[in-house]
SEBAMI-194263 format. One line per 8 residues: their letters; for each residue x negated, y, z of N, C-alpha, C, CB. Coordinates in nm, 3 decimals. Glycine has a CB too. Layout:
<palos>
a = X:Y:Z:X:Y:Z:X:Y:Z:X:Y:Z; ...
</palos>
This chain:
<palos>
xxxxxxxx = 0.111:8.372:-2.273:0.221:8.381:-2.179:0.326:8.474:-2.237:0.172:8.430:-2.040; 0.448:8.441:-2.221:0.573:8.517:-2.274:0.551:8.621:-2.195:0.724:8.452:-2.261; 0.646:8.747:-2.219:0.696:8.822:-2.144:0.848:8.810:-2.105:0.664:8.926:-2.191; 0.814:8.879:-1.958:0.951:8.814:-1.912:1.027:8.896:-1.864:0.947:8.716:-1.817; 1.182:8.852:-1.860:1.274:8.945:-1.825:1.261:8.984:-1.672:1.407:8.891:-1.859; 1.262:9.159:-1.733:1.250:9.238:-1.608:1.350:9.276:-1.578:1.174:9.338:-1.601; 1.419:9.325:-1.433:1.553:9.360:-1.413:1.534:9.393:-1.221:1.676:9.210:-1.476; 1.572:9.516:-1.237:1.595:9.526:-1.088:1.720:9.483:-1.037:1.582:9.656:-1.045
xxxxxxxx = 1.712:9.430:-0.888:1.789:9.339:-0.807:1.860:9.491:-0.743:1.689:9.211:-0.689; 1.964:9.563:-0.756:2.024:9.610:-0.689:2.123:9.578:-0.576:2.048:9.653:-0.750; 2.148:9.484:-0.522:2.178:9.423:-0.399:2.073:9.448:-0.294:2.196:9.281:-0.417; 1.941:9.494:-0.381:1.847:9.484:-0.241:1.756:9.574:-0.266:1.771:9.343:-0.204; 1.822:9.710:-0.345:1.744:9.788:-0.378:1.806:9.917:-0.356:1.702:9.761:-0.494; 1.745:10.014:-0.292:1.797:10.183:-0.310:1.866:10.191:-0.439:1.663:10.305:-0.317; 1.962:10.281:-0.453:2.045:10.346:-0.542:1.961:10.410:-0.676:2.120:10.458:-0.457; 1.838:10.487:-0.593:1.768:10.531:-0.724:1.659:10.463:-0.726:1.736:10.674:-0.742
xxxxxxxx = 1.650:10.321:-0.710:1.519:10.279:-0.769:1.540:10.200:-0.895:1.437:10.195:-0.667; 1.402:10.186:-0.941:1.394:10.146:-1.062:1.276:10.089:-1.060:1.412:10.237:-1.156; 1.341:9.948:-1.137:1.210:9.820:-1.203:1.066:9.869:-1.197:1.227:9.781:-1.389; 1.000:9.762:-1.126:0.866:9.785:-1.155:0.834:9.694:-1.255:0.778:9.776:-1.040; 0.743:9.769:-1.347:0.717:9.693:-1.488:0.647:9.606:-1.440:0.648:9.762:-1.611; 0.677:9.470:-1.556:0.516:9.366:-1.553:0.413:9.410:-1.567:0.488:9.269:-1.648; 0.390:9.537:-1.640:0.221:9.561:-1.660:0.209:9.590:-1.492:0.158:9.725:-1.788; 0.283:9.677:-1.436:0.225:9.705:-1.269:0.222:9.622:-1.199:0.286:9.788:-1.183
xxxxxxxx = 0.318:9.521:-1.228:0.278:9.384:-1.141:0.184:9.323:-1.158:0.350:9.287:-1.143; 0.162:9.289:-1.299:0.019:9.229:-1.337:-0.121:9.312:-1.284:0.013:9.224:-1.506; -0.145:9.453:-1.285:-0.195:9.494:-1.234:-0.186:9.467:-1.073:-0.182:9.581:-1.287; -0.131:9.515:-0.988:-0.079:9.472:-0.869:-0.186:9.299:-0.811:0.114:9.448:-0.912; -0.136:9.252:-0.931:-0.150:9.058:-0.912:-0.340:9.087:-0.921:-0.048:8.910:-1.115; -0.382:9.172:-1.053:-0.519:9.174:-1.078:-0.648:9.207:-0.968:-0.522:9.262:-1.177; -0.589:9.354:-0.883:-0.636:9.398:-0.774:-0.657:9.318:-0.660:-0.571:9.485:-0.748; -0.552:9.270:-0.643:-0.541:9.203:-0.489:-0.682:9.087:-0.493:-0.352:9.102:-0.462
xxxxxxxx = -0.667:9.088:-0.311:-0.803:8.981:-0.279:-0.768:8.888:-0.200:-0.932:9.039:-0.207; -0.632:8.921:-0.154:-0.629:8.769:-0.032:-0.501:8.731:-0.077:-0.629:8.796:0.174; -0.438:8.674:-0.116:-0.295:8.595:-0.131:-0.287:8.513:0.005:-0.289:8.480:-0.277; -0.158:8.489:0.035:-0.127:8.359:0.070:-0.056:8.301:0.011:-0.091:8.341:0.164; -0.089:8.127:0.006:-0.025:8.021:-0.069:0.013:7.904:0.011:-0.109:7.977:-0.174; 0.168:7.919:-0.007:0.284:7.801:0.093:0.291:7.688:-0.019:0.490:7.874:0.138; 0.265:7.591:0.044:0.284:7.463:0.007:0.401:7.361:0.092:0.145:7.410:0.017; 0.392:7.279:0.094:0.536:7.176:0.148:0.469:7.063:0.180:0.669:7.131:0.026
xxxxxxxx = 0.438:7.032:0.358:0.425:6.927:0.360:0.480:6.787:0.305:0.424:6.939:0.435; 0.426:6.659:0.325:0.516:6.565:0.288:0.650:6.497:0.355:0.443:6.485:0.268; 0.686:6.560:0.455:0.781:6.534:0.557:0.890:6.666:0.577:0.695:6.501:0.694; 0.819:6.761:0.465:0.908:6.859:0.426:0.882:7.019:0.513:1.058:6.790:0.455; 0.770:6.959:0.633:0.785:7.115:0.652:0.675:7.193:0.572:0.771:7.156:0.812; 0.657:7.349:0.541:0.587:7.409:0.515:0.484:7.458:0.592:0.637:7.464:0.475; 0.376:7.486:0.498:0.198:7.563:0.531:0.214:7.668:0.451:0.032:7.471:0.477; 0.135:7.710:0.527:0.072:7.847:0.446:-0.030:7.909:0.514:0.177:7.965:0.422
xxxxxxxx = -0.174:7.947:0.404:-0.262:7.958:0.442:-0.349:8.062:0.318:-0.296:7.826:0.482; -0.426:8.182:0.352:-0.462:8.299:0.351:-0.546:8.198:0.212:-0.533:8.392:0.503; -0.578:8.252:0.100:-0.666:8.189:0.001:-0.683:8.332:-0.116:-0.581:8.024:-0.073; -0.815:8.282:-0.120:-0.886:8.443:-0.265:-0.828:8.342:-0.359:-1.132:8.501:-0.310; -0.796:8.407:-0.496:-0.701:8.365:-0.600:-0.735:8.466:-0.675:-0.548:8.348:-0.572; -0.731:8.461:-0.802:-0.713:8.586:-0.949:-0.662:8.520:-1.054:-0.863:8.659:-1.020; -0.566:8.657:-1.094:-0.461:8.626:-1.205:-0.581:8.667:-1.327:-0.288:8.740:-1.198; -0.526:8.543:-1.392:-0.582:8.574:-1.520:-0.529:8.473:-1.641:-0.740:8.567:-1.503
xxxxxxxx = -0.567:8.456:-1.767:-0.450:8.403:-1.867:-0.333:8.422:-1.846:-0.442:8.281:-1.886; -0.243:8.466:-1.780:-0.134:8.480:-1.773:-0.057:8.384:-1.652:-0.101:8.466:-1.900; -0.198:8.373:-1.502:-0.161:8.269:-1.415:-0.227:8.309:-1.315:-0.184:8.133:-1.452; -0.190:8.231:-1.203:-0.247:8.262:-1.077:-0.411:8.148:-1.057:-0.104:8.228:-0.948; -0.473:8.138:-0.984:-0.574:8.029:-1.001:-0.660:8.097:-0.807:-0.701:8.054:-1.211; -0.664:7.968:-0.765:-0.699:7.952:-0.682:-0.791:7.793:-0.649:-0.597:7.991:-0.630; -0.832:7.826:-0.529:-0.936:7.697:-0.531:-0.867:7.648:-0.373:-1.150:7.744:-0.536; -0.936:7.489:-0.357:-0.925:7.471:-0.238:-0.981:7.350:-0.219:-0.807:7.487:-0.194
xxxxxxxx = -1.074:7.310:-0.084:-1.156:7.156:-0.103:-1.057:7.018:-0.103:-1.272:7.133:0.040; -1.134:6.946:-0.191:-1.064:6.811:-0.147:-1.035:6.753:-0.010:-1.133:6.716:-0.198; -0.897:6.700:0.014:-0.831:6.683:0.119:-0.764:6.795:0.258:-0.911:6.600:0.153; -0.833:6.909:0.205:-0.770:6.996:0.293:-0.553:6.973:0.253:-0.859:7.185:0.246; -0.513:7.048:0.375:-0.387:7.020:0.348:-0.306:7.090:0.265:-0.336:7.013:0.441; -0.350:7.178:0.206:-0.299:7.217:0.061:-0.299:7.189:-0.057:-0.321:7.288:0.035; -0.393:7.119:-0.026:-0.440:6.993:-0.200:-0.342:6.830:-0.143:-0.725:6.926:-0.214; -0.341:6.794:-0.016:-0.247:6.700:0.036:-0.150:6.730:-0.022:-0.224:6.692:0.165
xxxxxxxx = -0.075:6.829:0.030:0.036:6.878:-0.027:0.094:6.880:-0.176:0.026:6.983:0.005; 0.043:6.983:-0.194:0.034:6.978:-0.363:0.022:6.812:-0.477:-0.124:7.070:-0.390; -0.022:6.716:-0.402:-0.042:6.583:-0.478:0.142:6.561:-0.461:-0.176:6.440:-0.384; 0.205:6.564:-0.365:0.311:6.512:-0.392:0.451:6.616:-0.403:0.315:6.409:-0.296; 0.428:6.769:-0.418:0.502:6.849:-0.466:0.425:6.988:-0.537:0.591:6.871:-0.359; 0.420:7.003:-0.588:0.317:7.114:-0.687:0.407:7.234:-0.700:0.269:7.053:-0.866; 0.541:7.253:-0.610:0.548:7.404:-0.595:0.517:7.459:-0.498:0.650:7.452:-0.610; 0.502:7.578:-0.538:0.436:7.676:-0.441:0.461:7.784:-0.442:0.322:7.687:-0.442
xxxxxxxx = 0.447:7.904:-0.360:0.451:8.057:-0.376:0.302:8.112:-0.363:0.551:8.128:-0.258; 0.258:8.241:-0.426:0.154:8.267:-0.330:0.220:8.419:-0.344:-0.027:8.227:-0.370; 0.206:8.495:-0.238:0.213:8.631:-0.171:0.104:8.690:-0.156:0.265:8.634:-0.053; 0.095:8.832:-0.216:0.036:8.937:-0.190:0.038:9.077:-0.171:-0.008:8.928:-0.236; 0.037:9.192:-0.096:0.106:9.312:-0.068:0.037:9.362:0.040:0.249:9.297:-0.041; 0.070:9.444:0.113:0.020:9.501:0.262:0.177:9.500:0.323:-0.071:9.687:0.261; 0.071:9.493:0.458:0.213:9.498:0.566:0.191:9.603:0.656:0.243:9.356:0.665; 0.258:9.720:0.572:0.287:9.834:0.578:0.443:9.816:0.557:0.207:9.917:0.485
xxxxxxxx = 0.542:9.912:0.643:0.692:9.904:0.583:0.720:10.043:0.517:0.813:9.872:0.709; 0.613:10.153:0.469:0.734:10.262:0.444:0.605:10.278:0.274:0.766:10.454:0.615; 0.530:10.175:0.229:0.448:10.188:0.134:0.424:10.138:0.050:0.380:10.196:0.150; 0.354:10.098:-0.050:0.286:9.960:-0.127:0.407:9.908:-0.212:0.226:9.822:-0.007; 0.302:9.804:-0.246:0.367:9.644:-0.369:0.340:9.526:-0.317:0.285:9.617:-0.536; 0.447:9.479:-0.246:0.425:9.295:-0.234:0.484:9.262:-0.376:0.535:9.194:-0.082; 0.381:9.131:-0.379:0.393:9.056:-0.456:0.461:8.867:-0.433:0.268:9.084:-0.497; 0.520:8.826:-0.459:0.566:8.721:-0.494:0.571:8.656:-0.624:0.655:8.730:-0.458
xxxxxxxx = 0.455:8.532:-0.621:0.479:8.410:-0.769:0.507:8.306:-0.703:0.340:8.364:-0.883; 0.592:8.257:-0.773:0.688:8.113:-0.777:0.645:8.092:-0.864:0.838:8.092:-0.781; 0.634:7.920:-0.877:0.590:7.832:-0.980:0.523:7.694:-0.957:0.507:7.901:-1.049; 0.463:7.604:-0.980:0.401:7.529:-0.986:0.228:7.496:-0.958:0.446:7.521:-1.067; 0.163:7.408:-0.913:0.009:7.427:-0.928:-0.007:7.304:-1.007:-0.090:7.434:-0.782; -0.095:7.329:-1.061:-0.151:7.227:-1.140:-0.309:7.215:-1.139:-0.104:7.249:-1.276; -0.381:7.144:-1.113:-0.534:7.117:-1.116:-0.563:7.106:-1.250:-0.585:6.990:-1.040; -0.676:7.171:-1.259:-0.752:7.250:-1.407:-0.867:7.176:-1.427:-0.808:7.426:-1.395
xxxxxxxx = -0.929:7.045:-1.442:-1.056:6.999:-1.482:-1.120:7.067:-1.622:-1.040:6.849:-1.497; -1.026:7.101:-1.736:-1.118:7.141:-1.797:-1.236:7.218:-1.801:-1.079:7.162:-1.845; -1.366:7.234:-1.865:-1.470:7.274:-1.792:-1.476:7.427:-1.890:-1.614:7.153:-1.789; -1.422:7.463:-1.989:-1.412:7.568:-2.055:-1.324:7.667:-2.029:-1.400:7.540:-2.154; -1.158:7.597:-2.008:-1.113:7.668:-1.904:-1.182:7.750:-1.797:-1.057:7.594:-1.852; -1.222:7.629:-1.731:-1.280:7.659:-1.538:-1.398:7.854:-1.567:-1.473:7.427:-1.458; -1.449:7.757:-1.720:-1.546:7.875:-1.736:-1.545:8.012:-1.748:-1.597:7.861:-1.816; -1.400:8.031:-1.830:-1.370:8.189:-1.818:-1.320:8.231:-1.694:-1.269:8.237:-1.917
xxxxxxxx = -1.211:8.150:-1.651:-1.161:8.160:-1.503:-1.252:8.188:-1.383:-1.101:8.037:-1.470; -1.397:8.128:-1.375:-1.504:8.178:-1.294:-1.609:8.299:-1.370:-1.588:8.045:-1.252; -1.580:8.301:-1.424:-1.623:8.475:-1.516:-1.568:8.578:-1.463:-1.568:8.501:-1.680; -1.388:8.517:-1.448:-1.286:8.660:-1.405:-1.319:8.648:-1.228:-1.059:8.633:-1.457; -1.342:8.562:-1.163:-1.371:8.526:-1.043:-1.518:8.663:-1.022:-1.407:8.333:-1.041; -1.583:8.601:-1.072:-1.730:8.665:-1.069:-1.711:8.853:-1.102:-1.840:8.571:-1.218; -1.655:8.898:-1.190:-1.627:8.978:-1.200:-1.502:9.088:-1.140:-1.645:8.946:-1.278; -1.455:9.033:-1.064:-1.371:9.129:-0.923:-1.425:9.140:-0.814:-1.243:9.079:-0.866
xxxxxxxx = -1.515:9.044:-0.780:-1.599:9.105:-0.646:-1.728:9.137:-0.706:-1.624:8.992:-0.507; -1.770:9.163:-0.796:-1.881:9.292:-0.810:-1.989:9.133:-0.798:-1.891:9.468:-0.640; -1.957:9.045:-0.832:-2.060:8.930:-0.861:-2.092:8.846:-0.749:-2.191:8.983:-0.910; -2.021:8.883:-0.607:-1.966:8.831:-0.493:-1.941:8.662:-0.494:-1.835:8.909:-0.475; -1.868:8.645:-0.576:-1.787:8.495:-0.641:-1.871:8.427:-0.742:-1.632:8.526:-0.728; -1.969:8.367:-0.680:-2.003:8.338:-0.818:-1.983:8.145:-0.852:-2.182:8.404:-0.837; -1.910:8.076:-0.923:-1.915:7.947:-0.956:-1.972:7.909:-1.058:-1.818:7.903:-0.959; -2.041:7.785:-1.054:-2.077:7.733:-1.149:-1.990:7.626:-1.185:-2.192:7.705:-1.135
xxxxxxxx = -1.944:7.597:-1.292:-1.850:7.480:-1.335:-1.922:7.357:-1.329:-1.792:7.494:-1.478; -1.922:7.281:-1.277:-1.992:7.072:-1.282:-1.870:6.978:-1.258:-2.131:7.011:-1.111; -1.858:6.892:-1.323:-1.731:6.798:-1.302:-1.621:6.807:-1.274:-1.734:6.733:-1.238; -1.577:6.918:-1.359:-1.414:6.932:-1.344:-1.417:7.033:-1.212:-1.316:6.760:-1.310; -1.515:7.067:-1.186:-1.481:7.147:-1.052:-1.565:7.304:-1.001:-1.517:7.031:-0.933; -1.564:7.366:-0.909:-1.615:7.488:-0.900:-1.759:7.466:-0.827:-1.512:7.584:-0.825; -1.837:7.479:-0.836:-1.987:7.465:-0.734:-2.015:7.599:-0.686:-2.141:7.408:-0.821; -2.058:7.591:-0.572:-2.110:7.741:-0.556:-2.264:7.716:-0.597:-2.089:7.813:-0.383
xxxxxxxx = -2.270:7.861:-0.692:-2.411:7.862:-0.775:-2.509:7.866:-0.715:-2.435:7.958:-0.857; -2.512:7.877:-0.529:-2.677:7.858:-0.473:-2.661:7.730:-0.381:-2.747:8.010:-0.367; -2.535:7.637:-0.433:-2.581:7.503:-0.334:-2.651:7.448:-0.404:-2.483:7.399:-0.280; -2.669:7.321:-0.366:-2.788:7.191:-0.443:-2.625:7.105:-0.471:-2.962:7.070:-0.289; -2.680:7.070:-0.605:-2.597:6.960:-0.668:-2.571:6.833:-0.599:-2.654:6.924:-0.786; -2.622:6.831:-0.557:-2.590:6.662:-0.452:-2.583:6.665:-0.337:-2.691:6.548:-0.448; -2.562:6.791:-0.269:-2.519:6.833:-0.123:-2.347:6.927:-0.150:-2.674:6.959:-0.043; -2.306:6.935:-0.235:-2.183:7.039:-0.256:-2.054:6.946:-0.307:-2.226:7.169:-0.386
xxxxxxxx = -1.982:6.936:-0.235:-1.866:6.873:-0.274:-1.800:6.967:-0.401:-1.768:6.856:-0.140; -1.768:7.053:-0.386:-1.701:7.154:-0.492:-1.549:7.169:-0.402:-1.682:7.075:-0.685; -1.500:7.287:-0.541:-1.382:7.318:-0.514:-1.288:7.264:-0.611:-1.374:7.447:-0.500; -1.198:7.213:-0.620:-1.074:7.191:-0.724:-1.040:7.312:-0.747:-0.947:7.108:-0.679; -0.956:7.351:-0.844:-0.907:7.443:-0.880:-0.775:7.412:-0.971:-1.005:7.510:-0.930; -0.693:7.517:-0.947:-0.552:7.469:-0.939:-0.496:7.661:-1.026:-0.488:7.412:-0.714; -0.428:7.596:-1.097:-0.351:7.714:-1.197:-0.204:7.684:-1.138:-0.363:7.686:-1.400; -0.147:7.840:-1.110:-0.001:7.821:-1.128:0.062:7.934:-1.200:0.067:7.803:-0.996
xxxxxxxx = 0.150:7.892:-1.289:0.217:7.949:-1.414:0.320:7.975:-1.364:0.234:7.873:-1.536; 0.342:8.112:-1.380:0.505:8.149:-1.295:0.575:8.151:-1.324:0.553:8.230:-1.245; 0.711:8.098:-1.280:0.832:8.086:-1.329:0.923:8.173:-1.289:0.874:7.978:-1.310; 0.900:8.261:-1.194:0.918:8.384:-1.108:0.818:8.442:-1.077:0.976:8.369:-0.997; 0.866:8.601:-1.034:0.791:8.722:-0.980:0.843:8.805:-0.927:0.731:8.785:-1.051; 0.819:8.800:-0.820:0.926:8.975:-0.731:0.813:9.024:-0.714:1.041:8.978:-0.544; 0.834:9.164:-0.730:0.809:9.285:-0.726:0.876:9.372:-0.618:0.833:9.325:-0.843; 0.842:9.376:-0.481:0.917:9.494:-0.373:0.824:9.585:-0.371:0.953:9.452:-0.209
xxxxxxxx = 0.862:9.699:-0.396:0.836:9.828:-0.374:0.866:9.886:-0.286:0.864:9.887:-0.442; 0.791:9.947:-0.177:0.853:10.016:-0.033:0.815:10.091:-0.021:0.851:9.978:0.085; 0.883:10.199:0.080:0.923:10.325:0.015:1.005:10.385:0.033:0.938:10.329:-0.078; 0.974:10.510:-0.027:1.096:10.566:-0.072:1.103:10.579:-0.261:1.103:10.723:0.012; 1.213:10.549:-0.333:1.253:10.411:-0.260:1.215:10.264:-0.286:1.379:10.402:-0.270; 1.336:10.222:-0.220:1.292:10.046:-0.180:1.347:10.011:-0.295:1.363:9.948:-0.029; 1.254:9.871:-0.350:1.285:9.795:-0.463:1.302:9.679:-0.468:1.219:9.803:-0.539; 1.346:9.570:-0.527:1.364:9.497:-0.570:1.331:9.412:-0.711:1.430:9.524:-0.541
xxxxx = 1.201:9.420:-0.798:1.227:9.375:-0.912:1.216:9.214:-0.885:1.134:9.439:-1.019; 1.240:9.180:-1.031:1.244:9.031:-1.047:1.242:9.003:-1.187:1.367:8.964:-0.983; 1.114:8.971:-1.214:1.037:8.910:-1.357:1.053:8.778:-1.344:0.870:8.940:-1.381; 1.186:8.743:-1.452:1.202:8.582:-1.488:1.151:8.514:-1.602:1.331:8.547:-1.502; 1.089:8.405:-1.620:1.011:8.352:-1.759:1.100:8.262:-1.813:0.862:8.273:-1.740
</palos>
């Protein structure tokens, strides 16, 4: 993954603030446990719905079952945001990625990606990769539908910092 231009948004930022780096965002992105991820119905209105996700390769990656309405979605528009931060107003780092989803069958991929999964909740998460997809490692193989799993590569990143003071960054790729 490139690195990308960082630049604070002063239109929407205190006088003395200053850029939060990509490494703190990436960090920021690494920590977090609950995102939410807006999708676009097909009639145009939007969802959004609370989903565990971890950044890793240089992407967001999240799961979700076949036919739920975020995988609906996603078949006929594959952008998306997902958000993460506290909603606190005088503290913290929200996060915002813009970009795309894309479904990940590869099974070597899937494999490190459920490694980094497994390893943020203390072994909490654990998948096994089978057919392009995520299994949870104590169902039975022929009772478990799986999870798809879906990468999105960002094409944007805000960074608000709140506070004192308030920020604005914005990491463009």
């Amino acid at each position: 993954m490139s690195v990308p231009a960082t630049r604070l948004t002063t239109k929407f930022s205190d006088p003395v603030a200053t850029a939060v780096s990509w490494e703190a965002t990436c960090a920021a992105l690494e920590a977090a446990q609950l995102f939410w991820v807006s999708t676009v119905r097909a009639d145009g209105r939007p969802h959004a719905t609370p989903v565990v996700a971890v950044w890793a390769e240089g992407a967001m990656w999240f799961t979700t079952g076949p036919g739920e309405q975020k995988e609906v979605n996603l078949r006929s528009n594959p952008r998306v945001i997902l958000i993460t931060g506290c909603n606190t107003w005088d503290g913290g780092l929200d996060v915002v990625v813009e970009g795309e989803a894309s479904r990940v069958t590869d099974e070597s991929q899937l494999g490190r990606v459920a490694r980094v999964w497994a390893s943020k909740w203390d072994g909490r998460w654990q998948w096994q990769v089978r057919d392009g997809l995520f299994q949870d490692a104590e169902a039975d193989a022929s009772s478990s539908l799986g999870a798809l799993v879906f990468k999105v590569t960002p094409n944007k990143v805000f960074a608000h910092s709140k506070g004192d003071p308030f920020g604005e960054t914005r990491h463009k790729f």
